[in-house]
C-alpha positions as CSV (number, residue, x, y, z in Angstrom):
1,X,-11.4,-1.5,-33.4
2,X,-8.8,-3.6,-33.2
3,X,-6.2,-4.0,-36.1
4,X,-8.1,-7.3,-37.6
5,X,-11.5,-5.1,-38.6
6,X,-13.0,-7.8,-35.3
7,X,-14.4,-5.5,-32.7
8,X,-17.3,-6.9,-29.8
9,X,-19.9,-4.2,-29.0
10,X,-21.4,-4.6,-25.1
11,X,-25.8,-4.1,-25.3
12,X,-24.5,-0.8,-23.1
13,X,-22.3,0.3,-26.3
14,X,-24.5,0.1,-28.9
15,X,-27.3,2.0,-26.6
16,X,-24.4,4.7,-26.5
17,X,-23.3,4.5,-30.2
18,X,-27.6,5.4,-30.9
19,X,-27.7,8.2,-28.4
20,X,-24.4,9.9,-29.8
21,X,-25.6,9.3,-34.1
22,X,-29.4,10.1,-33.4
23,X,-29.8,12.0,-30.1
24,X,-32.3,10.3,-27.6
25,X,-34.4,11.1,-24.6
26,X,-33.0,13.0,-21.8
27,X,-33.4,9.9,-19.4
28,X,-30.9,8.1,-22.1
29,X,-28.9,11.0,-22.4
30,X,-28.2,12.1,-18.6
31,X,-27.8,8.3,-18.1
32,X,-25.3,8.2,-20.5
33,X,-23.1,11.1,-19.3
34,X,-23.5,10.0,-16.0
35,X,-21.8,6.6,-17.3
36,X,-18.9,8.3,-18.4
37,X,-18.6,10.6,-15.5
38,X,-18.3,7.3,-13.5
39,X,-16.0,5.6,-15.7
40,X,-14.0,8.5,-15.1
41,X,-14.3,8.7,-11.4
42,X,-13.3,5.0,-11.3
43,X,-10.4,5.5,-13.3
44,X,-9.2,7.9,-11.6
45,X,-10.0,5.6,-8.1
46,X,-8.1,2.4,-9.8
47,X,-4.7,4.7,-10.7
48,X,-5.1,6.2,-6.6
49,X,-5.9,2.7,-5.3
50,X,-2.7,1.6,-7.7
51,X,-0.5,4.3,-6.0
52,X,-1.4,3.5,-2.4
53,X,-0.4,0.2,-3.3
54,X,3.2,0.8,-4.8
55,X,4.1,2.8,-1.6
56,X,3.2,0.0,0.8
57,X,5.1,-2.2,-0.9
58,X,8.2,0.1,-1.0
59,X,7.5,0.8,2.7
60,X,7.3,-3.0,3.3
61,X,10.8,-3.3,1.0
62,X,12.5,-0.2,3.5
63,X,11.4,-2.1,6.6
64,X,12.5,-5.4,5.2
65,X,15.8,-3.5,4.6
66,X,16.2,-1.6,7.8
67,X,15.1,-5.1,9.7
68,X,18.2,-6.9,8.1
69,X,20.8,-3.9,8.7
70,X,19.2,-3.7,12.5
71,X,19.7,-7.6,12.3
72,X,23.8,-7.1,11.2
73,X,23.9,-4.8,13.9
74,X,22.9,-7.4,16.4
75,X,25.0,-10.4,15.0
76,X,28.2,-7.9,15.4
77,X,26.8,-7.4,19.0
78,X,26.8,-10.9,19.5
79,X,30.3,-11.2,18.1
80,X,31.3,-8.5,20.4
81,X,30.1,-10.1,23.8
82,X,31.7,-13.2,23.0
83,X,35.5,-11.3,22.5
84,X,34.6,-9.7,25.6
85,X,33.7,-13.3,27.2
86,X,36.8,-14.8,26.2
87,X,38.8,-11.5,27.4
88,X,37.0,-12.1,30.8
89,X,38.0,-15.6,31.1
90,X,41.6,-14.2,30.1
91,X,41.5,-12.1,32.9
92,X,41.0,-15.1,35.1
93,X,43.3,-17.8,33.9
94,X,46.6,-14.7,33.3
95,X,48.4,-12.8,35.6
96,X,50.6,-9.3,35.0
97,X,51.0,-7.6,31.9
98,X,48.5,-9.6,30.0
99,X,45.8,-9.8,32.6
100,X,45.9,-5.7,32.5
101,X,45.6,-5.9,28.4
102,X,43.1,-8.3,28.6
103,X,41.0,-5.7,31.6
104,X,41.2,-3.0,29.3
105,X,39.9,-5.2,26.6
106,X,36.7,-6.4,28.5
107,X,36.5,-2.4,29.0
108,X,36.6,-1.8,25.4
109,X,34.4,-4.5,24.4
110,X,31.7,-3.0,27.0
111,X,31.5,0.2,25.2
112,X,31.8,-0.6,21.8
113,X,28.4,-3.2,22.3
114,X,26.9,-0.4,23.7
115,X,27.4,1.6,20.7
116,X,26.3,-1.0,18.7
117,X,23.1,-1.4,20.5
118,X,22.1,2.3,20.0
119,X,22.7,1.6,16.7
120,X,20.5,-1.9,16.4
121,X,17.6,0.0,18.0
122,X,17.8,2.6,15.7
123,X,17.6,0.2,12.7
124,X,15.0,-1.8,14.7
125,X,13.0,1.6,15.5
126,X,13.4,2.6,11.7
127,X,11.5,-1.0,10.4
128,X,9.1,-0.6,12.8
129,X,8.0,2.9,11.4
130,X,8.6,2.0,7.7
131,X,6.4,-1.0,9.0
132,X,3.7,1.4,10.3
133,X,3.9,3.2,7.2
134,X,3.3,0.2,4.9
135,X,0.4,-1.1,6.9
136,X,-0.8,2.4,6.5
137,X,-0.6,2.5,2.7
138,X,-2.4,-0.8,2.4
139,X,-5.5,0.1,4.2
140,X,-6.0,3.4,2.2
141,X,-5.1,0.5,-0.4
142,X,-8.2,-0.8,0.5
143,X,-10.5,2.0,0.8
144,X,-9.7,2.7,-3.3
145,X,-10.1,-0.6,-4.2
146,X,-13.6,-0.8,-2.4
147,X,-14.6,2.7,-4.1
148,X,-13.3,1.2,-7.6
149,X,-15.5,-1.7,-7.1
150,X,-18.4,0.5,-6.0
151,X,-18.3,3.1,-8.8
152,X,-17.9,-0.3,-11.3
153,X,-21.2,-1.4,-9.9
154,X,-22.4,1.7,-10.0
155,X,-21.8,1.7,-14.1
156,X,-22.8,-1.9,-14.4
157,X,-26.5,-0.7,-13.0
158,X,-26.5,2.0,-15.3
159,X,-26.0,-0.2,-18.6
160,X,-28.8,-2.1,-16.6
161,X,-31.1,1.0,-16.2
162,X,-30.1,1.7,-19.4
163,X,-31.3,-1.2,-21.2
164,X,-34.2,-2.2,-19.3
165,X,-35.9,1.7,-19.2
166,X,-36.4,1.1,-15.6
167,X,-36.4,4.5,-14.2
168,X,-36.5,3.0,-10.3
169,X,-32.9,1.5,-10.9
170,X,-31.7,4.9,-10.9
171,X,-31.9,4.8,-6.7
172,X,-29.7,1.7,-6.9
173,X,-26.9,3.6,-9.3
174,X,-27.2,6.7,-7.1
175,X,-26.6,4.4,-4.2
176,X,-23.8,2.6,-5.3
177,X,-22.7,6.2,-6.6
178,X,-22.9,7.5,-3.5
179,X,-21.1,5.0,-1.6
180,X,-17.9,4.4,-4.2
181,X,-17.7,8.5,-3.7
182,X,-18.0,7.9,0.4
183,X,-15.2,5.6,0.6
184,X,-13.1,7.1,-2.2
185,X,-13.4,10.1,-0.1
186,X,-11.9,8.3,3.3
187,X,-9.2,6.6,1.7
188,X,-7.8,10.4,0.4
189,X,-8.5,11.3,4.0
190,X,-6.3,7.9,4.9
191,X,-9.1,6.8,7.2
């Protein structure tokens, strides 16, 4: 009830409210338990579902992060080969003392990019598997989003069943049941 004395009561509620204050037939009963046991199950479905989420989005957020460092590395690379251009072109136009200095500078230059490219590839191999990771997360994502919807259905044709008596809409619910607990069962599997 909510703090103005103004609370809404669903057709599915009130059917509750009379089964809990004067007992009712078992159909009512079981059908009622089985609602909660639902709501329950898709609760517990919609925080999982919210979980796979947050850690595809961190995953996505590390390989965003790793992509920019391996992205750095390559722009020092670049700055690299062009001091080591220039030292080349040094060693054409000079002679002597400064020719040699400018050799063993090309020399230098060579090893130091290839130290930055293990490094760049590293960063780049890093984001690829954070990547991998995040595209991972968002399809079990999926899977408990699809089992939340299903175990919702499944409650919305119980308060159905409920309120129309008609005992053959139990195969529906059982259905739906059956296939919210089948997918919530391959997204903890992460298939």
């Amino acid at each position: 009830m909510s703090g103005h004395g103004f609370h809404v009561h669903g057709p599915h509620d009130h059917e509750v409210e009379h089964v809990a204050q004067h007992g009712g037939d078992g159909f009512t009963s079981r059908l009622a338990v089985l609602t909660a046991i639902l709501s329950t199950i898709g609760a517990i479905f919609g925080y999982l579902g919210g979980h796979s989420q947050n850690a595809a989005l961190l995953y996505k957020n590390e390989a965003a992060i790793q992509k920019t460092a391996a992205s750095n590395q390559w722009n020092y690379y670049q700055a690299k080969s062009n001091k080591q251009n220039l030292s080349e072109l040094s060693v054409t136009l000079t002679s002597g003392e400064v020719q040699q200095k400018n050799s063993q500078a090309v020399e230098r230059y060579k090893q130091e990019k290839e130290e930055i490219k293990v490094e760049a590839e590293k960063l780049e191999e890093k984001a690829k598997l954070a990547n991998d990771k995040s595209d991972q997360e968002m399809h079990v994502h999926e899977r408990w989003a699809l089992a939340t919807t299903l175990i919702q259905v499944a409650i919305a044709l119980a308060a159905i069943t409920l309120l129309t008596r008609k005992r053959w809409m139990l195969g529906a619910v059982y259905c739906a049941t059956a296939l919210g607990l089948g997918v919530g069962v391959m997204g903890y599997l992460h298939i």
